[in-house]
MOPAC internal coordinates of N, CA, C and O (Angstrom, degrees):
PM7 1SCF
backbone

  N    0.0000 0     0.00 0     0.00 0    0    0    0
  C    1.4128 1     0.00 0     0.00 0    1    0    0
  C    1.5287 1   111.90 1     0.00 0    2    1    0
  O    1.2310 1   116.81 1    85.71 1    3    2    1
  N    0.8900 1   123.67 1   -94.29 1    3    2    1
  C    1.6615 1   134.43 1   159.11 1    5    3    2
  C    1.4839 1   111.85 1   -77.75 1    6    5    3
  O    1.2310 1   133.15 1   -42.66 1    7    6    5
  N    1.4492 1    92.20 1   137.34 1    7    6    5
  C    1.8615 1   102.58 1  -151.91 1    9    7    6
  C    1.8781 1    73.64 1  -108.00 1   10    9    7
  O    1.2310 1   125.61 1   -29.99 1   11   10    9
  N    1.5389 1   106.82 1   150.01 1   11   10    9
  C    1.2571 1   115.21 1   172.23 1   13   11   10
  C    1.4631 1   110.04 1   -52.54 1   14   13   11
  O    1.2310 1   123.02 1   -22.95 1   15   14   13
  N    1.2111 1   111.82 1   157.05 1   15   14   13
  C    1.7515 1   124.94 1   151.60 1   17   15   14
  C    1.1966 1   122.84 1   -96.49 1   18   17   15
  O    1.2310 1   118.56 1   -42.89 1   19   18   17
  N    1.7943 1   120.34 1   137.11 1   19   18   17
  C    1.0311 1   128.23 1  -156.18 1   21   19   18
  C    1.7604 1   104.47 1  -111.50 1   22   21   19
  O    1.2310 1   114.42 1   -70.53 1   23   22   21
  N    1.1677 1   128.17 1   109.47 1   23   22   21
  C    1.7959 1    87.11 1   158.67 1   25   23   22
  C    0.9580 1   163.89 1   -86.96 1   26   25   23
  O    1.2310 1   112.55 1   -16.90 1   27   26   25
  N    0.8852 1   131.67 1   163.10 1   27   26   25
  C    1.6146 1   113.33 1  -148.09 1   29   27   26
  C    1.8080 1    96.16 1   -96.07 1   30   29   27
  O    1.2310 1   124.94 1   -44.78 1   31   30   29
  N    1.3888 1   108.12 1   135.22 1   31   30   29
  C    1.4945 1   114.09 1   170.31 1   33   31   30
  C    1.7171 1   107.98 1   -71.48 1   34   33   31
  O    1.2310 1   127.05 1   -58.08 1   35   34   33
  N    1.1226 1   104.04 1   121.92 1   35   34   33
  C    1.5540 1   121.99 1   169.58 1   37   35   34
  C    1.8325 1   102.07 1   -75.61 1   38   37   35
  O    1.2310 1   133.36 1   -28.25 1   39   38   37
  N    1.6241 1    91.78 1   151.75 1   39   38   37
  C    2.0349 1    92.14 1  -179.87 1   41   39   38
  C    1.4395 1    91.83 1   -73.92 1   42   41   39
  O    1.2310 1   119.82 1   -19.36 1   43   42   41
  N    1.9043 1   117.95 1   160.64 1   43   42   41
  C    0.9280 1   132.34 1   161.87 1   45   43   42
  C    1.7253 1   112.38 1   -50.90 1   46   45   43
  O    1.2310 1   113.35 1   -40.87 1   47   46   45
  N    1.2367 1   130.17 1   139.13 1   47   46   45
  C    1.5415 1   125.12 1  -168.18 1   49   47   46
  C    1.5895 1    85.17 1  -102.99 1   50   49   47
  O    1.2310 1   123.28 1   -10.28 1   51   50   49
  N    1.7518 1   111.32 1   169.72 1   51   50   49
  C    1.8182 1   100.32 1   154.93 1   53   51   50
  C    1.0329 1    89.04 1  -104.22 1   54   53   51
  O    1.2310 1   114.70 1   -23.98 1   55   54   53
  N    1.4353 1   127.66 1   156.02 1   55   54   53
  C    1.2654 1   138.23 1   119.91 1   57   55   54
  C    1.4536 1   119.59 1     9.65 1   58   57   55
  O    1.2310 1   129.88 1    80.81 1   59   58   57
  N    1.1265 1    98.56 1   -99.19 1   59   58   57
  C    1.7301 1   129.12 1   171.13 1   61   59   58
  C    1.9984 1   103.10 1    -8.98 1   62   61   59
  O    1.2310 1   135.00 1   137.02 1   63   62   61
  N    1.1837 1    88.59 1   -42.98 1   63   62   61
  C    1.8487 1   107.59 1  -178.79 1   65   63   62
  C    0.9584 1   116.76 1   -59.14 1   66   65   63
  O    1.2310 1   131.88 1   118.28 1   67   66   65
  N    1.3855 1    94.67 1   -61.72 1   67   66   65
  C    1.3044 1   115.65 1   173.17 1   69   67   66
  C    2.0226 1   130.19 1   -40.68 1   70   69   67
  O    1.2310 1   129.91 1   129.50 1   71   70   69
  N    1.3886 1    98.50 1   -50.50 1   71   70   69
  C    1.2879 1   104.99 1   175.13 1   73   71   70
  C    1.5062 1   121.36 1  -102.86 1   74   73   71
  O    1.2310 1   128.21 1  -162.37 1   75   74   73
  N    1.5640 1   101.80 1    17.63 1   75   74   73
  C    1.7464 1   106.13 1  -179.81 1   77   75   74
  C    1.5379 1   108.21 1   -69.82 1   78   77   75
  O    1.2310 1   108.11 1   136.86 1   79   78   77
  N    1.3009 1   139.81 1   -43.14 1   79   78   77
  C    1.3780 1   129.34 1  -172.15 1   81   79   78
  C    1.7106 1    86.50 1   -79.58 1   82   81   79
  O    1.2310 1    84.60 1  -169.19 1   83   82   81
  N    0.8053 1   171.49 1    10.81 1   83   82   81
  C    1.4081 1   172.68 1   128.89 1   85   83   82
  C    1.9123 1    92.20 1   -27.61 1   86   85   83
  O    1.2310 1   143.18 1    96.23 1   87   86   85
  N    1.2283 1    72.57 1   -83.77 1   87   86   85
  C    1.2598 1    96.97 1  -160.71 1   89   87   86
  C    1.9312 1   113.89 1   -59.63 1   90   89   87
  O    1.2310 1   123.93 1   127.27 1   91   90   89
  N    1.3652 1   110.07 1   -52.73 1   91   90   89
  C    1.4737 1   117.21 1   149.70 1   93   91   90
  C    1.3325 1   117.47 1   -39.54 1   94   93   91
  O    1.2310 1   100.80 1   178.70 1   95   94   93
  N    1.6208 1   152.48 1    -1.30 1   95   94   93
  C    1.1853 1   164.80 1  -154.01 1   97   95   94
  C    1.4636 1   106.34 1  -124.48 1   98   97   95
  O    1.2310 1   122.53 1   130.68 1   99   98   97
  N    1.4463 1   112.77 1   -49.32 1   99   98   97
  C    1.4945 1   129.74 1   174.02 1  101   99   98
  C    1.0491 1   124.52 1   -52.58 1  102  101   99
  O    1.2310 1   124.72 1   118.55 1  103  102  101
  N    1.7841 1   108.53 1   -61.45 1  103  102  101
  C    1.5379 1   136.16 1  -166.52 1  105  103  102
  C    1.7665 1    87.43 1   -63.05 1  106  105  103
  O    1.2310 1   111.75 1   110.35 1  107  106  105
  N    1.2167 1   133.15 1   -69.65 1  107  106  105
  C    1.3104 1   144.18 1   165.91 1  109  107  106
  C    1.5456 1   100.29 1    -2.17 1  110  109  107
  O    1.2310 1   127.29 1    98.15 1  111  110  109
  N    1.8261 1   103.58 1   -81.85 1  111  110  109
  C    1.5414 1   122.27 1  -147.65 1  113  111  110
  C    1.5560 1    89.44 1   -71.47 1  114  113  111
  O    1.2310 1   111.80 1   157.25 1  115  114  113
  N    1.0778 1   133.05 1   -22.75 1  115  114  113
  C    1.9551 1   127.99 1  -176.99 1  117  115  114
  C    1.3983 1    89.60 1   -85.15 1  118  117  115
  O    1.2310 1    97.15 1   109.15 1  119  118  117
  N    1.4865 1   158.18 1   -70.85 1  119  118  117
  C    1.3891 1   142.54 1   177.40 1  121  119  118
  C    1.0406 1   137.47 1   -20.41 1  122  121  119
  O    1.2310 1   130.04 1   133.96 1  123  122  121
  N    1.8342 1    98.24 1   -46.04 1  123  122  121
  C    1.3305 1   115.88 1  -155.37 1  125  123  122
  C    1.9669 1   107.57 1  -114.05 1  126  125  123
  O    1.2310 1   120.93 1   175.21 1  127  126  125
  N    1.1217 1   115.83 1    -4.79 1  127  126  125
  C    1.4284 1   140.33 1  -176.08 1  129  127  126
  C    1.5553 1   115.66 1  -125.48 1  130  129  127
  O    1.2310 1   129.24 1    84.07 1  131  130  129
  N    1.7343 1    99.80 1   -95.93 1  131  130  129
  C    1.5195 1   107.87 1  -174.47 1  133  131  130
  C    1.5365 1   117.02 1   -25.79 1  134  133  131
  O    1.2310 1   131.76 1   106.36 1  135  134  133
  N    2.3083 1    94.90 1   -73.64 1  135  134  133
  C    1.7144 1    91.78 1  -173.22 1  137  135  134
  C    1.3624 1   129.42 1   -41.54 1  138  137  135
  O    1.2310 1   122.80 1   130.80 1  139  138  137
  N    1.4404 1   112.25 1   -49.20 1  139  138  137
  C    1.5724 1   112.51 1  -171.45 1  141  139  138
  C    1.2562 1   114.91 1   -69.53 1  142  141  139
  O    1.2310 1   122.58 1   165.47 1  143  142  141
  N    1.5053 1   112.67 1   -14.53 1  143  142  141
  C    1.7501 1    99.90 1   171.16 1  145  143  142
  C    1.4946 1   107.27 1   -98.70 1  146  145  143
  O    1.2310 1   115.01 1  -166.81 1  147  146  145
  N    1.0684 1   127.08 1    13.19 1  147  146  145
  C    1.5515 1   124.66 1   171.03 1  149  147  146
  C    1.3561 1   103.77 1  -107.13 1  150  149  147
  O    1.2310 1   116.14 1   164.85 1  151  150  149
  N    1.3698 1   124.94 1   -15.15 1  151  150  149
  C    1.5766 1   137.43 1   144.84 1  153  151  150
  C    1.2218 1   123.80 1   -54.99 1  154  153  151
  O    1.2310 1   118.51 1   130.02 1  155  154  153
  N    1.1492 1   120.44 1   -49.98 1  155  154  153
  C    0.9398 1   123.86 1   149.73 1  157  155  154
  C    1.8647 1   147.53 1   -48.71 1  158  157  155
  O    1.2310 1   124.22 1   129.38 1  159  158  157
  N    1.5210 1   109.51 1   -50.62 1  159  158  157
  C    0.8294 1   121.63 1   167.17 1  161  159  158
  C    1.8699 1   114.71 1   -63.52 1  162  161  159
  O    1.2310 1   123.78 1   127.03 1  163  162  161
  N    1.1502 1   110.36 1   -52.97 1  163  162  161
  C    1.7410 1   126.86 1   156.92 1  165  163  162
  C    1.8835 1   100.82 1   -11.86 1  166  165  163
  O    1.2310 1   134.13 1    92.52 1  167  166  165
  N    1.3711 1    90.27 1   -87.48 1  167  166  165
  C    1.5409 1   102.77 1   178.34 1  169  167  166
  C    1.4652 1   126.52 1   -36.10 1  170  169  167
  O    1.2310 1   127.65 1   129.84 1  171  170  169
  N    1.6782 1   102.88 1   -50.16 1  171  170  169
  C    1.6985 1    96.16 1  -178.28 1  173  171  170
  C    1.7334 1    92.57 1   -90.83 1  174  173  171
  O    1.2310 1   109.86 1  -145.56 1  175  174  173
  N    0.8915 1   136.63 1    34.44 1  175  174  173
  C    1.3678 1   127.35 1   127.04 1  177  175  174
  C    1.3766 1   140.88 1   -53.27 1  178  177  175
  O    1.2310 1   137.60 1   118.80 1  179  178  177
  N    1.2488 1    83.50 1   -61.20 1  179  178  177
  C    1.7543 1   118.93 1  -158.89 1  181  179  178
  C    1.8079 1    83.16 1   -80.49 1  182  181  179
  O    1.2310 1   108.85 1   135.56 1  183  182  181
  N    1.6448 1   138.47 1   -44.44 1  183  182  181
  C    0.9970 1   124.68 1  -179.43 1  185  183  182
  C    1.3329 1    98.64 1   -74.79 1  186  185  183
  O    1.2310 1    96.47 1   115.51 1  187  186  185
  N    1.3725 1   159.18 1   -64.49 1  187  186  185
  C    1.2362 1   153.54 1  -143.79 1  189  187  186
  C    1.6874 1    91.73 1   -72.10 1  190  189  187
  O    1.2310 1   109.80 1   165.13 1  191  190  189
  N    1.0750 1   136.74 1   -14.87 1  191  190  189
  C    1.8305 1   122.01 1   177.88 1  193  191  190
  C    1.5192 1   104.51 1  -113.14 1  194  193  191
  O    1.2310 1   127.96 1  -170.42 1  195  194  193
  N    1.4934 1   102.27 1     9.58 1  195  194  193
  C    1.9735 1    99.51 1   168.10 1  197  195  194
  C    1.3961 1   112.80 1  -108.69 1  198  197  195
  O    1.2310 1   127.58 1  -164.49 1  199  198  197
  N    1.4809 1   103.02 1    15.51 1  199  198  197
  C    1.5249 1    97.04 1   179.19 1  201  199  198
  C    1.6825 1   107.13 1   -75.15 1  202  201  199
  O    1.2310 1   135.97 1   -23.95 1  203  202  201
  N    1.7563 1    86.69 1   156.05 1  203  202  201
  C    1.8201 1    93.94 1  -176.33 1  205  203  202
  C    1.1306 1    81.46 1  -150.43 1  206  205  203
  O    1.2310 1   123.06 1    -9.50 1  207  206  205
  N    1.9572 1   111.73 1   170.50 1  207  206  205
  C    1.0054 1   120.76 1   178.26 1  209  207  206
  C    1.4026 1   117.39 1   -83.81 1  210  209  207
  O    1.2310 1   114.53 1   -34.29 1  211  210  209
  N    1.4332 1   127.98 1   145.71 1  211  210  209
  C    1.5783 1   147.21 1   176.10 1  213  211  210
  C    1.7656 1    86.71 1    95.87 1  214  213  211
  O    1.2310 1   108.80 1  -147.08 1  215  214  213
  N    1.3088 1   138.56 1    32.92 1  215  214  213
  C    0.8229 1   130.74 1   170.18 1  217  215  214
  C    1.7958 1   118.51 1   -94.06 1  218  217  215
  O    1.2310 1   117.78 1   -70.81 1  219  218  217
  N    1.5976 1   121.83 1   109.19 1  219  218  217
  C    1.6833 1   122.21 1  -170.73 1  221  219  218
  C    1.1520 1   105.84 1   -55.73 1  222  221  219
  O    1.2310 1   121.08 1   -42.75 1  223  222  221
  N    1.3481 1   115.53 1   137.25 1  223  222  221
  C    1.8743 1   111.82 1   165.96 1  225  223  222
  C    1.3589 1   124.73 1  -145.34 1  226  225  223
  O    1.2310 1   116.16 1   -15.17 1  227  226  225
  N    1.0679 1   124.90 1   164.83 1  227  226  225
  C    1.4851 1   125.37 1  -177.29 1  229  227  226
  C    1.3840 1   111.67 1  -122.34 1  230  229  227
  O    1.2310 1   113.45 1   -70.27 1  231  230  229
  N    1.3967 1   129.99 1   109.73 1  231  230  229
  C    1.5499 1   137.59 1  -163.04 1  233  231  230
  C    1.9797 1    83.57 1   -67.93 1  234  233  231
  O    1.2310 1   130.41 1    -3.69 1  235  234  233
  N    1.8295 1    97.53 1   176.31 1  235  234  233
  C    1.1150 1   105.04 1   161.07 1  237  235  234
  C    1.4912 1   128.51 1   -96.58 1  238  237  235
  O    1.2310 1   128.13 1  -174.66 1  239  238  237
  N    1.5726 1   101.94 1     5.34 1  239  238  237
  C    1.5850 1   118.54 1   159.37 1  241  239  238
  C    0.9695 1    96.87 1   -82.83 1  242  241  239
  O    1.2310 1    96.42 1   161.02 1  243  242  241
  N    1.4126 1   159.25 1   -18.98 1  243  242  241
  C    1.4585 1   144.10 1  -165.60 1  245  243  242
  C    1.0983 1   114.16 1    87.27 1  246  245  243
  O    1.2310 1   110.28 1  -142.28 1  247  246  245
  N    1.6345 1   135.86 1    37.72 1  247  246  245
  C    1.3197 1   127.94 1   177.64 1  249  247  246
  C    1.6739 1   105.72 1  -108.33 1  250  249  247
  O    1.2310 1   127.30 1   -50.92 1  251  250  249
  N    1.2815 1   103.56 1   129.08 1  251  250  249
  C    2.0496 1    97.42 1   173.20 1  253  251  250
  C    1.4843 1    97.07 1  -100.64 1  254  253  251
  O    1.2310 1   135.19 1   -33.68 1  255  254  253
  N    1.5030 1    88.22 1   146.32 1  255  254  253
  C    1.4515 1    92.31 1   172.47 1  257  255  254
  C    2.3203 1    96.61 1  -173.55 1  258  257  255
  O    1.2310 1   135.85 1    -5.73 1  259  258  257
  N    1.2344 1    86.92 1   174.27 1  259  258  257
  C    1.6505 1    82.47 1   179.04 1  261  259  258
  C    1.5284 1    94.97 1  -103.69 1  262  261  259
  O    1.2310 1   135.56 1     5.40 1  263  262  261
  N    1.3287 1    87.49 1  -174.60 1  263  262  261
  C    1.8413 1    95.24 1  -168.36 1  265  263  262
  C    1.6888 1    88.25 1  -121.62 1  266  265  263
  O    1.2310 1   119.89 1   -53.07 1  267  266  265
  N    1.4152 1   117.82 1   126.93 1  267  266  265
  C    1.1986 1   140.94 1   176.64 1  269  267  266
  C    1.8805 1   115.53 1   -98.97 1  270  269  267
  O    1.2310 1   125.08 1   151.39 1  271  270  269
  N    1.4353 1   107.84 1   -28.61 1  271  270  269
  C    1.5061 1   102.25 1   172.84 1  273  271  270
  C    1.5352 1    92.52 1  -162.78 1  274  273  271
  O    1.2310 1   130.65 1   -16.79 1  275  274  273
  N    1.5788 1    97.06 1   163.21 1  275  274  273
  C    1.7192 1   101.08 1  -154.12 1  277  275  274
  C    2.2326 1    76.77 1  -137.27 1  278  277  275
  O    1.2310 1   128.02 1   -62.29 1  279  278  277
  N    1.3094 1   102.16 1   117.71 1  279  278  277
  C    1.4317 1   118.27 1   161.39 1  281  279  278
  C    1.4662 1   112.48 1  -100.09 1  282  281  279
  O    1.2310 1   123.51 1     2.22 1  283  282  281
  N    1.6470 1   110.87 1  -177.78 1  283  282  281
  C    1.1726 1   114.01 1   166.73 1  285  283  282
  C    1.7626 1   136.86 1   -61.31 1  286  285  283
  O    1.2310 1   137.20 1   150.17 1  287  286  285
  N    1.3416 1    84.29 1   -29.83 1  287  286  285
  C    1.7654 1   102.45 1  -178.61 1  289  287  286
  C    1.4184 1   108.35 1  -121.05 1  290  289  287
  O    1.2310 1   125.17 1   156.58 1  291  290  289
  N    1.3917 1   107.67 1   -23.42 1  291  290  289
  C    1.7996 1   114.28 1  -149.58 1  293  291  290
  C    1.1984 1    84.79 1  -137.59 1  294  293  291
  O    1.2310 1   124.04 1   -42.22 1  295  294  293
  N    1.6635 1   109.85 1   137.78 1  295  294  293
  C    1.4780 1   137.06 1   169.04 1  297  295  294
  C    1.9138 1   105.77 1  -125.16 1  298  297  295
  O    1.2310 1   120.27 1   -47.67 1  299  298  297
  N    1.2925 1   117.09 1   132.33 1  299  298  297
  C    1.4855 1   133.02 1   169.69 1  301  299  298
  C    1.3462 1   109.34 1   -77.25 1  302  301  299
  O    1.2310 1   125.90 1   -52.97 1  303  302  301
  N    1.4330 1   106.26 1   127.03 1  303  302  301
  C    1.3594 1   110.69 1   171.30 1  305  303  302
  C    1.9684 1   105.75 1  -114.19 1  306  305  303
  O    1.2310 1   134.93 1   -34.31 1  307  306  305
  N    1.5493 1    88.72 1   145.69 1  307  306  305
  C    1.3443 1    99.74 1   166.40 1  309  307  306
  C    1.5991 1   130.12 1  -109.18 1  310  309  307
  O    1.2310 1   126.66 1   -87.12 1  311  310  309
  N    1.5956 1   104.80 1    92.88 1  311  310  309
  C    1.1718 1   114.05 1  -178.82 1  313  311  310
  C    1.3904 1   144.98 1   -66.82 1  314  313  311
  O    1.2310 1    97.67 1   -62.32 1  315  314  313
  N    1.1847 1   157.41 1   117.68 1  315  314  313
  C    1.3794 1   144.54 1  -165.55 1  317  315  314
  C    1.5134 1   133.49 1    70.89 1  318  317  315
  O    1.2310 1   119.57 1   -28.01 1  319  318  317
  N    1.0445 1   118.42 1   151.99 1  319  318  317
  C    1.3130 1   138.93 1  -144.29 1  321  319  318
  C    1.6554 1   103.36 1   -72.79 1  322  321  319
  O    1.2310 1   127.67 1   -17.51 1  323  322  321
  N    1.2804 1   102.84 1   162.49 1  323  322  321
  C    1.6723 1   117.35 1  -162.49 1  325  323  322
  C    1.4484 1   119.38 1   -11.68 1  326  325  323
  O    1.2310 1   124.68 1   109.13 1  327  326  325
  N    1.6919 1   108.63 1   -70.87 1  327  326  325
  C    1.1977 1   107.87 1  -166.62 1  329  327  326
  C    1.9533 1   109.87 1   -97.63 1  330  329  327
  O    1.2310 1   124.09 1   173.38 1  331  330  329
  N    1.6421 1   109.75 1    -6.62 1  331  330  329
  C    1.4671 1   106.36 1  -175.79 1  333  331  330
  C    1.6974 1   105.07 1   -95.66 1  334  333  331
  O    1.2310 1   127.03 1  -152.88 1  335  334  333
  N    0.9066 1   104.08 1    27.12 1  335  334  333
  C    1.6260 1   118.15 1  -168.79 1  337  335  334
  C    1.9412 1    95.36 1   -42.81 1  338  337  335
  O    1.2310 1   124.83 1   -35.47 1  339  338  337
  N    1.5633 1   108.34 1   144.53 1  339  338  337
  C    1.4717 1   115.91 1  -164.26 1  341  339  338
  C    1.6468 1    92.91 1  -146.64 1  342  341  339
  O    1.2310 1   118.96 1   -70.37 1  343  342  341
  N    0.9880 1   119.58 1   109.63 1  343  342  341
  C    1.5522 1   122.02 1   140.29 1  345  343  342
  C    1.6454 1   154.32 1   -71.29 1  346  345  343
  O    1.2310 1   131.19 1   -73.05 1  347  346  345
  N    1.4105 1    96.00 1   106.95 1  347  346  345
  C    2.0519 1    94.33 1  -165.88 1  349  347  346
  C    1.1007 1   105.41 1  -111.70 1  350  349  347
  O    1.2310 1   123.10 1   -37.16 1  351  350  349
  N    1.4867 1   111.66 1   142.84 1  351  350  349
  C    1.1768 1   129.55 1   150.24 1  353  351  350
  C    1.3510 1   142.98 1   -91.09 1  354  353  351
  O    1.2310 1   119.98 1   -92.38 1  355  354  353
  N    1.4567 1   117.64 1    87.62 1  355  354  353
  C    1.2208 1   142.12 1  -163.72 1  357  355  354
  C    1.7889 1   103.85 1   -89.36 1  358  357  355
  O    1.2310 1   120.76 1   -19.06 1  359  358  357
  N    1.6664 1   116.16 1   160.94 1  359  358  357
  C    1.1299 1   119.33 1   169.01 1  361  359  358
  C    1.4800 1   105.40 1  -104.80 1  362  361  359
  O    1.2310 1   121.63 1   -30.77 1  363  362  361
  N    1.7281 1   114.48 1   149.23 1  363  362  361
  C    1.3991 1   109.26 1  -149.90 1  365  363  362
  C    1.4968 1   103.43 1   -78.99 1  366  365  363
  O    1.2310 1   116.37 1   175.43 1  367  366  365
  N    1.2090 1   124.50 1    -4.57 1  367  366  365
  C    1.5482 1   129.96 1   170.96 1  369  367  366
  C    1.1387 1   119.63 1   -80.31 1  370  369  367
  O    1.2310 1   119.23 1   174.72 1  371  370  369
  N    1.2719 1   119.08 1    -5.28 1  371  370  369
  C    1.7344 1   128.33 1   154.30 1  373  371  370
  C    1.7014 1   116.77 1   -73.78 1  374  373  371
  O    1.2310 1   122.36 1   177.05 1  375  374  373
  N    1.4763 1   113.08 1    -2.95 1  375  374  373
  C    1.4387 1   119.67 1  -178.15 1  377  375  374
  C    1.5800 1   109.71 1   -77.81 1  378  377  375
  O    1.2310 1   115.25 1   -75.05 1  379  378  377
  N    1.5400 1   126.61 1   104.95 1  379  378  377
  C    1.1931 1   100.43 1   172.20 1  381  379  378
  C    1.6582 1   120.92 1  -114.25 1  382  381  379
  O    1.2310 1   126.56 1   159.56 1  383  382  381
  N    1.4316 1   105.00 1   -20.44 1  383  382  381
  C    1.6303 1    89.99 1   166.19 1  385  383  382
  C    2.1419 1   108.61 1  -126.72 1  386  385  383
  O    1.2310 1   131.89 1   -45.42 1  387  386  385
  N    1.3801 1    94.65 1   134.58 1  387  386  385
  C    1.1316 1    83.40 1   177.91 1  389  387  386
  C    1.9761 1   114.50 1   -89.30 1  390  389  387
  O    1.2310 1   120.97 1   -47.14 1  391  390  389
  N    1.3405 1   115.76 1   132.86 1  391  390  389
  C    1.4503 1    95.86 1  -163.66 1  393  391  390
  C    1.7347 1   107.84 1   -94.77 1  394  393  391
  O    1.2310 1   115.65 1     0.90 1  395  394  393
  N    0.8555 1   125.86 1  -179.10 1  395  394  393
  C    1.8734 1   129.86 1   157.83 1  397  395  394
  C    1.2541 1   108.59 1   -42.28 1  398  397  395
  O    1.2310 1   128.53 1   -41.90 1  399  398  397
  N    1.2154 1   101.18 1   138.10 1  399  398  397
  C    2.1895 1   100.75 1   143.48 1  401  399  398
  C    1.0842 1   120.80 1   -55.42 1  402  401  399
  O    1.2310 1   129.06 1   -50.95 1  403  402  401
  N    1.5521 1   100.14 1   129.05 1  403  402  401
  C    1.7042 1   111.07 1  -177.93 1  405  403  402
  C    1.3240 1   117.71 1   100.06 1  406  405  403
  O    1.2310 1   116.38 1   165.16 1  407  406  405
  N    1.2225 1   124.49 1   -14.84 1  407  406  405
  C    1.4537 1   137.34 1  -178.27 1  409  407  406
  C    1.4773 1   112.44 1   -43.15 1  410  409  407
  O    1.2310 1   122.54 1   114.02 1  411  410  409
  N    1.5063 1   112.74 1   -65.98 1  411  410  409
  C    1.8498 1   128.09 1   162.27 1  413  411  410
  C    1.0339 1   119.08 1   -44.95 1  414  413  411
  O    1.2310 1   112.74 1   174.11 1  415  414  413
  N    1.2612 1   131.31 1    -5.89 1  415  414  413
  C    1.5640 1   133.55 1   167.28 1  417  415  414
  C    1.3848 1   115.21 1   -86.82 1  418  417  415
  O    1.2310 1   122.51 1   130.87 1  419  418  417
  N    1.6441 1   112.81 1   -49.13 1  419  418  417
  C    1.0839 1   118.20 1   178.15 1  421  419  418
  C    1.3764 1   116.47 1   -90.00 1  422  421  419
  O    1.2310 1   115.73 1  -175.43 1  423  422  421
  N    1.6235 1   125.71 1     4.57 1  423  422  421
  C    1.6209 1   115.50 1   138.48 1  425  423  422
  C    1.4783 1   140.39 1   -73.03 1  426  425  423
  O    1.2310 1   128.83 1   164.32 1  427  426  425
  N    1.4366 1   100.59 1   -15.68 1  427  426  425
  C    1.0349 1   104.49 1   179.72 1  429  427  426
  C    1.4456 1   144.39 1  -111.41 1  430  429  427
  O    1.2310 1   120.10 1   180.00 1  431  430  429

């Protein structure tokens, strides 16, 4: 009536096969992710330990101001215009773009 069932042998797979889109997924996400933010990060390094004084900057709160004294952790900013002049003390890892000379003139 009903003839047995057999199973059928499947081909040996490799491994290796097995975990190639694994691994093809990775190589991708480090190209296309990791490097450029360790490129990134690289850079605002190398700018956050080139600060000097009379140097323009833009916090990552958004404050411009020049840098009046450069500490170990903490850099002074000089805020506002001629006579309302304001001094902050920011940490220098709050620096995120450093701008040109002359920049604060022509914001204000």
């Amino acid at each position: 009536m009903i003839s047995p069932a057999f199973a059928q042998t499947s081909a040996a797979q490799d491994p290796f096969l097995s975990f190639l889109p694994l691994i093809l997924m990775f190589v991708v996400l480090y190209f296309l992710m990791i490097r450029p933010q360790m490129k990134r990060a690289k850079e605002h390094k190398t700018l956050v330990e080139n600060l000097k004084k009379n140097d323009e900057v833009i916090t990552s709160s958004g404050v411009v101001g020049k840098v009046t004294r450069v500490e170990a952790s903490y850099i002074t900013l000089e805020i506002g215009e001629n006579d309302s002049k304001l001094q902050v003390l920011v940490q220098r890892q709050a620096v995120q773009t450093l701008l040109p000379k002359g920049s604060l003139k022509e914001l204000s």
